[in-house]
C-alpha positions in Angstrom: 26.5 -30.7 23.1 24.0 -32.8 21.0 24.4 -36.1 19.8 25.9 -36.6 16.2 22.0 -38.1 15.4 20.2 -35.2 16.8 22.1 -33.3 14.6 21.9 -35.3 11.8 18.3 -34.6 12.4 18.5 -31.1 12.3 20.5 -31.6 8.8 18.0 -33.4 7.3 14.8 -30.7 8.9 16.6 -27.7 7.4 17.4 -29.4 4.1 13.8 -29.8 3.6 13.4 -26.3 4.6 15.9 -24.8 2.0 14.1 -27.0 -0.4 10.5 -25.6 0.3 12.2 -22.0 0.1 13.6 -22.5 -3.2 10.7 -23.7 -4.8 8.7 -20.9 -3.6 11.3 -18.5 -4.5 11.1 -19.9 -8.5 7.4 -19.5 -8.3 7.6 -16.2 -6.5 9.9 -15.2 -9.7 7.6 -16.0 -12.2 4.7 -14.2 -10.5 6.9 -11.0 -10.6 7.8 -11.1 -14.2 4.4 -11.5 -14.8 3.1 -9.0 -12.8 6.3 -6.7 -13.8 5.0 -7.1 -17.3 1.6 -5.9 -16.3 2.5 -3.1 -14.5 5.2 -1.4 -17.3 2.3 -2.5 -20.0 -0.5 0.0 -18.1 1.8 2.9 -17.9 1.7 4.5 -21.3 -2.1 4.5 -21.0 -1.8 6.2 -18.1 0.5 9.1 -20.0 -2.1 9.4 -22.3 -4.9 9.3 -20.3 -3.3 11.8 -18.0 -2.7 14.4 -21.6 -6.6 13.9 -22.6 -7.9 14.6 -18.9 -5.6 17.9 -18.8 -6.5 19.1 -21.6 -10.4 18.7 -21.5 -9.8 20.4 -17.7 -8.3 23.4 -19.1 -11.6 23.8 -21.7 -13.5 25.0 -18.4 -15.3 28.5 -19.0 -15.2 30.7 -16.0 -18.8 30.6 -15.4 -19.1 26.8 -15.5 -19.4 24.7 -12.3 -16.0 23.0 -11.4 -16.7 18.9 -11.7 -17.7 17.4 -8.3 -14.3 15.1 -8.6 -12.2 18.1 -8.8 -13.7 20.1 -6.3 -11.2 21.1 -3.5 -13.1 21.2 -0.1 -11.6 21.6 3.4 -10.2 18.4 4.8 -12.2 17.0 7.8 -12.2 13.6 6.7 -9.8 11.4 4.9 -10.3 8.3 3.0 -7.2 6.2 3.0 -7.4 2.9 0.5 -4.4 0.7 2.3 -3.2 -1.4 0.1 -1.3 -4.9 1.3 -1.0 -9.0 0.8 -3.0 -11.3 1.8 -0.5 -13.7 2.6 2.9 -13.7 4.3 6.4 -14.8 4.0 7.1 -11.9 1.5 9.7 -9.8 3.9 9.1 -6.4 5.4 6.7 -5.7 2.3 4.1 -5.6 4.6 5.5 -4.0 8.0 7.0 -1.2 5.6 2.9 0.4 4.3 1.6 -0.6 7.3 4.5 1.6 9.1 3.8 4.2 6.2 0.0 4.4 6.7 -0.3 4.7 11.0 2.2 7.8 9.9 0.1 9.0 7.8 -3.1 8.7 10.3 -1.3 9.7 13.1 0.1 13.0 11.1 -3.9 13.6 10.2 -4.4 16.1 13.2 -7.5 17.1 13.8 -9.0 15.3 10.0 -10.2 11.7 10.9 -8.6 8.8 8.7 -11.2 5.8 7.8 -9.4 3.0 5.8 -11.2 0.9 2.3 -8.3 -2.1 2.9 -6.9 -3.8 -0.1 -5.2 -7.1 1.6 -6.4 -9.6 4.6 -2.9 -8.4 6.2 -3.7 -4.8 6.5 -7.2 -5.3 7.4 -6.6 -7.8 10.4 -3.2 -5.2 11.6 -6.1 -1.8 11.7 -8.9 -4.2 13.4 -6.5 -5.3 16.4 -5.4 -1.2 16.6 -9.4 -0.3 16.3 -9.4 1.2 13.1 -12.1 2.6 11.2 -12.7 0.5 8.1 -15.7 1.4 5.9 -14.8 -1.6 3.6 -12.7 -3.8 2.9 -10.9 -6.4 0.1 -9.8 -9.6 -0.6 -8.8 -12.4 -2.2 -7.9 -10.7 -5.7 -7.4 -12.5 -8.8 -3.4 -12.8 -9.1 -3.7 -11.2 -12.4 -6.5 -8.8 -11.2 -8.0 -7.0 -14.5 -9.9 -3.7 -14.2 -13.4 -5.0 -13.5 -11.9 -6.8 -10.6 -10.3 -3.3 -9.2 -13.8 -1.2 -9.8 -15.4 -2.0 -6.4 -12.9 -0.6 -4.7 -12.7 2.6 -7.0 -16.5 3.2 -6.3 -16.2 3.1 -2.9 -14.0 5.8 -2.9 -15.7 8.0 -5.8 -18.8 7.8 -3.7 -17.3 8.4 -0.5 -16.0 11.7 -2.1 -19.4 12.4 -3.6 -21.6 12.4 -1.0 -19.2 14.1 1.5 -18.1 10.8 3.8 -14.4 11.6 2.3 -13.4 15.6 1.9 -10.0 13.8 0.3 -9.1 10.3 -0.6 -5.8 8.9 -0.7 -3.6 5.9 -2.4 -1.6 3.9 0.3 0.8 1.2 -2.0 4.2 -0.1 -2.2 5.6 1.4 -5.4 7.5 -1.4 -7.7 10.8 0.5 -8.5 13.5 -2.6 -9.4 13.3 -6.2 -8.3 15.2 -5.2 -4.9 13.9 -1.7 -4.2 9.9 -1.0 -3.5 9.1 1.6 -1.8 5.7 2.4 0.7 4.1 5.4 -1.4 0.5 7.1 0.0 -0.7 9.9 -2.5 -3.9 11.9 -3.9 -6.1 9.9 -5.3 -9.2 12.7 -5.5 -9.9 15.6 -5.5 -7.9 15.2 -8.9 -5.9 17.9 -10.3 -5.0 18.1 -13.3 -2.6 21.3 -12.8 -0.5 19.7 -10.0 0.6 16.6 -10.8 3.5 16.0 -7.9 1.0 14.6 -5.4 -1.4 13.2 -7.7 -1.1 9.3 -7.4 0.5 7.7 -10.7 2.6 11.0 -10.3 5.8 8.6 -11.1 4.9 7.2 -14.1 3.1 10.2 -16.7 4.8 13.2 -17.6 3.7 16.9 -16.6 1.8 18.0 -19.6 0.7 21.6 -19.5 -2.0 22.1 -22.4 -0.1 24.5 -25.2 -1.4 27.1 -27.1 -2.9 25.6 -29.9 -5.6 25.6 -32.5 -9.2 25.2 -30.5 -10.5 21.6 -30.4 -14.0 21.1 -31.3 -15.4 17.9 -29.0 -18.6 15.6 -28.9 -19.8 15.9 -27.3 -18.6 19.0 -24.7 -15.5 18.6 -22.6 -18.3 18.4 -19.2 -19.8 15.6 -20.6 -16.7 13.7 -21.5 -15.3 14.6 -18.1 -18.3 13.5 -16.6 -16.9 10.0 -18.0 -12.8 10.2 -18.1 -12.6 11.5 -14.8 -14.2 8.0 -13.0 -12.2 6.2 -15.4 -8.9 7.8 -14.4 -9.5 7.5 -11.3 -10.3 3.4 -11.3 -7.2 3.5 -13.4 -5.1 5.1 -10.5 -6.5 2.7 -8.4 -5.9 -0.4 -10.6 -2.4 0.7 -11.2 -1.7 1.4 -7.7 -2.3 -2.3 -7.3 -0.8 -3.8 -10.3 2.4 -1.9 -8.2 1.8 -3.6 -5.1 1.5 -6.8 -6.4 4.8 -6.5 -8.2 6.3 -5.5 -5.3 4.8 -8.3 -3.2 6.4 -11.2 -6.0 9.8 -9.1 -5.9 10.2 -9.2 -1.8 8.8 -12.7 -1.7 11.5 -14.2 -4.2 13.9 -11.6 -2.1 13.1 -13.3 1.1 12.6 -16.8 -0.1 16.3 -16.2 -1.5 17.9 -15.1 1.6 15.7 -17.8 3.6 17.5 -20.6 1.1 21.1 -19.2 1.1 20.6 -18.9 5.0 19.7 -22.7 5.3 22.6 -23.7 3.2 24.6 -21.9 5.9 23.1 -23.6 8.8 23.1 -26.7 6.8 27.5 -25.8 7.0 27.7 -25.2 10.2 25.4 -28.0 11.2 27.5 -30.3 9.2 30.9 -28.9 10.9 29.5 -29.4 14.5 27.9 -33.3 13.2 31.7 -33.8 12.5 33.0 -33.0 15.3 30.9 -34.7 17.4 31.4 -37.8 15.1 35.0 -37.5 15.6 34.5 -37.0 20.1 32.7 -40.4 20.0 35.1 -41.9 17.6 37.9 -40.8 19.9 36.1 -41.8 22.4 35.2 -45.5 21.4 39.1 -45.6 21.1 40.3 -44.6 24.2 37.4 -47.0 25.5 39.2 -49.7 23.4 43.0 -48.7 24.2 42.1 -48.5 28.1 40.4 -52.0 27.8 43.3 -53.5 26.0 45.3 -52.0 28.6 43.4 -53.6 31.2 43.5 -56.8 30.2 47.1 -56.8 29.5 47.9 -55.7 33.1 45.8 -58.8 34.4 47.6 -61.1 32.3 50.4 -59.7 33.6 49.4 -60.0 37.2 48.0 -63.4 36.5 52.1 -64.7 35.7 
């Protein structure tokens, strides 16, 4: 059994440790409400944006060319933008998309999967399993705004447009409550606007069907405004897919910096129980050493009469 000051030492190492944890569970709390702020705040314009973009797709005449972002082609090769931290110490947040995603490839028979990573954690996890990673991301602002999310949109717009990606998909941890996130990989292009199920954002805008109603007269034509909403919606799915994540990130840090500080406080109990006891052995100890010298000396004075 250890001495009472080795585990005195212990005591005051896991202290420290519960202290570290708490703090980073406060600032991991105010990240999320920030970042929970952001994310609720983005999607109304996402409802709306959704309406405009179905509607303008419905104005298509039969003899006009189908828009290149909502051409459906035959898969051969798949685009998958993996979305993950670039730190740590945030729970299974991580293991969970990655677990999601290599499901995702490894269901991909006979289509190859190339990965645009979001996240130094993802990126480094598909290097070591020799992934194909045609770019990758990092480093975002913890705020990120929408200029700050375009890189990664146009890398996947062009990859669809010049034929690298037949379809590109969304994999991100959807922020559903502070304790529940949940991996999510969905369409991201071709978009369409008639099936909304698998269309990433699918959770957060309504199904709006266009109705019959009076005919809308736009400027310019609905081609050339698609030519322009549809890029934009689709940086917007992208941009919202990682406002998501990085709520989810804050939410399973402050979970697991939680559990890490209500787990030292444990240890700190039961370290404290065992420093007691072996307080009270060498106490008991020092005693009997005491009672058997006092015994000693009283049988020698004894002999000594």
């Amino acid at each position: 059994m250890a001495t009472a000051r080795e585990i005195k030492r212990r005591i005051r190492s896991v202290e420290n440790i519960g202290q570290i944890t708490r703090a980073m569970e406060a600032v991991a709390a105010s990240k999320m409400k920030r970042a929970q702020d952001q994310v609720l705040s983005t999607r109304a314009y996402a409802q709306k944006a959704w309406e405009v973009l179905t509607h303008l797709a419905s104005q298509r005449v039969a003899d006009e060319a189908m828009h290149p972002l909502l051409q459906i082609r035959p898969v051969n090769n798949i685009g998958l933008v993996l979305i993950t931290s670039d730190r740590g110490l945030c729970g299974a947040f991580n293991h969970n998309m990655i677990r999601r995603a290599l499901e995702f490839i490894e269901a991909a028979e006979g289509a190859t999967v190339q990965l645009i990573t979001v996240g130094r954690t993802g990126r480094n996890f598909m290097l070591r399993l020799g992934q194909p990673i045609v770019a990758e991301f990092s480093n975002l602002p913890a705020a990120p705004g929408l200029t700050d999310i375009t890189p990664i949109a146009r890398v996947a717009i062009n990859g669809f447009l010049n034929g690298q990606f037949d379809l590109v998909c969304l994999a991100y941890t959807d922020f559903i409550t502070t304790l529940t996130q949940r991996p999510a990989i969905k369409r991201l292009l071709p978009i369409r606007p008639m099936e909304l199920g698998t269309q990433a954002m699918a959770e957060y805008v309504e199904d709006v069907r266009p109705t019959p109603v009076g005919e809308y007269i736009y400027e310019p034509d609905p081609h050339t405004i698609l030519d322009e909403v549809l890029p934009r919606f689709t940086e917007l799915q992208v941009y919202q897919a990682v406002l998501e994540s990085i709520a989810s990130e804050h939410s399973a840090r402050m979970v697991a910096m939680r559990n890490a500080t209500e787990s030292a406080a444990e240890l700190v109990e039961e370290l404290t129980l065992s420093f007691n006891k072996a307080r009270q052995q060498a106490i008991t100890r020092e005693i009997m050493d005491i009672a058997g010298g006092a015994e000693a000396m009283a049988q020698a004075r004894a002999a000594a009469q």
